[in-house]
C-alpha positions in Angstrom: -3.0 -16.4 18.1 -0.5 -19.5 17.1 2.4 -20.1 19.0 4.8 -19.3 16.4 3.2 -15.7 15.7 3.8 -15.4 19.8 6.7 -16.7 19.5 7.9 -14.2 16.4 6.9 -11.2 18.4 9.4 -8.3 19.1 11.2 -8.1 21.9 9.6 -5.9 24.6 11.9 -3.8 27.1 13.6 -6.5 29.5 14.6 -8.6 26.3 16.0 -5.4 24.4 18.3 -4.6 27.6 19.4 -8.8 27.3 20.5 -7.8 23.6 22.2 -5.1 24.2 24.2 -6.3 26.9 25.2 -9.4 25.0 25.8 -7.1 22.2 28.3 -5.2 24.8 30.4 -8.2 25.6 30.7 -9.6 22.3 32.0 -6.3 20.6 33.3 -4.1 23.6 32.7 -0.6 24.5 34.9 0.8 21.9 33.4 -0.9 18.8 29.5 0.2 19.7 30.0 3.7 17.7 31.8 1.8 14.9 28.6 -0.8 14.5 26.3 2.2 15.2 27.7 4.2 12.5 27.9 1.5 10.0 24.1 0.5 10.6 23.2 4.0 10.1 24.9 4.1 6.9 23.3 0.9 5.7 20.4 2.0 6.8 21.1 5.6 4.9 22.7 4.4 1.8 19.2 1.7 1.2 16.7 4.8 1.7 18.4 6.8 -0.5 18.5 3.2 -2.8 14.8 3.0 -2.7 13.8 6.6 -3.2 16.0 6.2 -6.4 13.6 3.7 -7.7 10.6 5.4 -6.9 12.2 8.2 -8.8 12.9 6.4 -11.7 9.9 4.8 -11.5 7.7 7.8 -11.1 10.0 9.5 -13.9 9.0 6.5 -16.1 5.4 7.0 -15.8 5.4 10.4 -15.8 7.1 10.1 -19.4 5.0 7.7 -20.8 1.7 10.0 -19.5 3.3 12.4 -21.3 4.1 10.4 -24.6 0.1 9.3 -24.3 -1.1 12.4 -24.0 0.7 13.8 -27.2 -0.2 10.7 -29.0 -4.2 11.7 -28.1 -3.3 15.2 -29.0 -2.3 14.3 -32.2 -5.0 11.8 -33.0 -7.6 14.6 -32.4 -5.5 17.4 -34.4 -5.7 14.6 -37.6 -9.2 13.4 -36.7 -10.2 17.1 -36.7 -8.0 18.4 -39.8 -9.8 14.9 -41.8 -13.1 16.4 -40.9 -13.0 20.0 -42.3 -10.6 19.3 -45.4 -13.5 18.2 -48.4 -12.5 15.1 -49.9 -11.1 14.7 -53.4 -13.6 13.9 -55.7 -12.4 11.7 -58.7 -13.1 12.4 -62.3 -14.4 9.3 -64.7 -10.9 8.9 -65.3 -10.2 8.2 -62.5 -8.1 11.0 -61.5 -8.5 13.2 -57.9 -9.5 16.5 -58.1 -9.1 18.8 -54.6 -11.8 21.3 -54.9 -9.0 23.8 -53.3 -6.8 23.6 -55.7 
């Protein structure tokens, strides 16, 4: 392991009580709940941000399956109707002639 991945680590239990005491003195007693509530908003408010894209993304793809699978659908109803209609034959005139008509 580098230095700089050691280095990068997270903070392990002695460290996290350093933090939070600094944290203490530089905002006070009184403002903790404040910052804590405002974190967990943030926090809140980008989850919620997130699982809005994934909506919209999954929404999207969804749709476009959906488009696809019509499109196929289509293509084989056509493919299929082609098939068991006779085609017109054409007279020496050159004129069509449907045999069901």
């Amino acid at each position: 392991m580098s230095y700089a991945a050691g280095f990068f680590s997270m903070p392990g239990g002695s460290e996290w009580i350093i933090i939070f005491v600094a944290i203490l003195i530089i905002f006070g007693p009184k403002s903790l709940p404040k910052i804590g509530q405002a974190i967990g908003r943030g926090i809140r408010e980008f989850k919620d941000a997130s699982d809005g894209i994934t909506r919209a993304i999954e929404e999207e793809a969804s749709a476009q399956d959906r488009e696809e699978e019509a499109r196929k659908k289509e293509s084989t109803v056509a493919s299929a109707h082609a098939e068991s209609s006779p085609a017109p034959s054409e007279t020496p005139d050159g004129a069509s002639i449907h045999p069901a008509d």
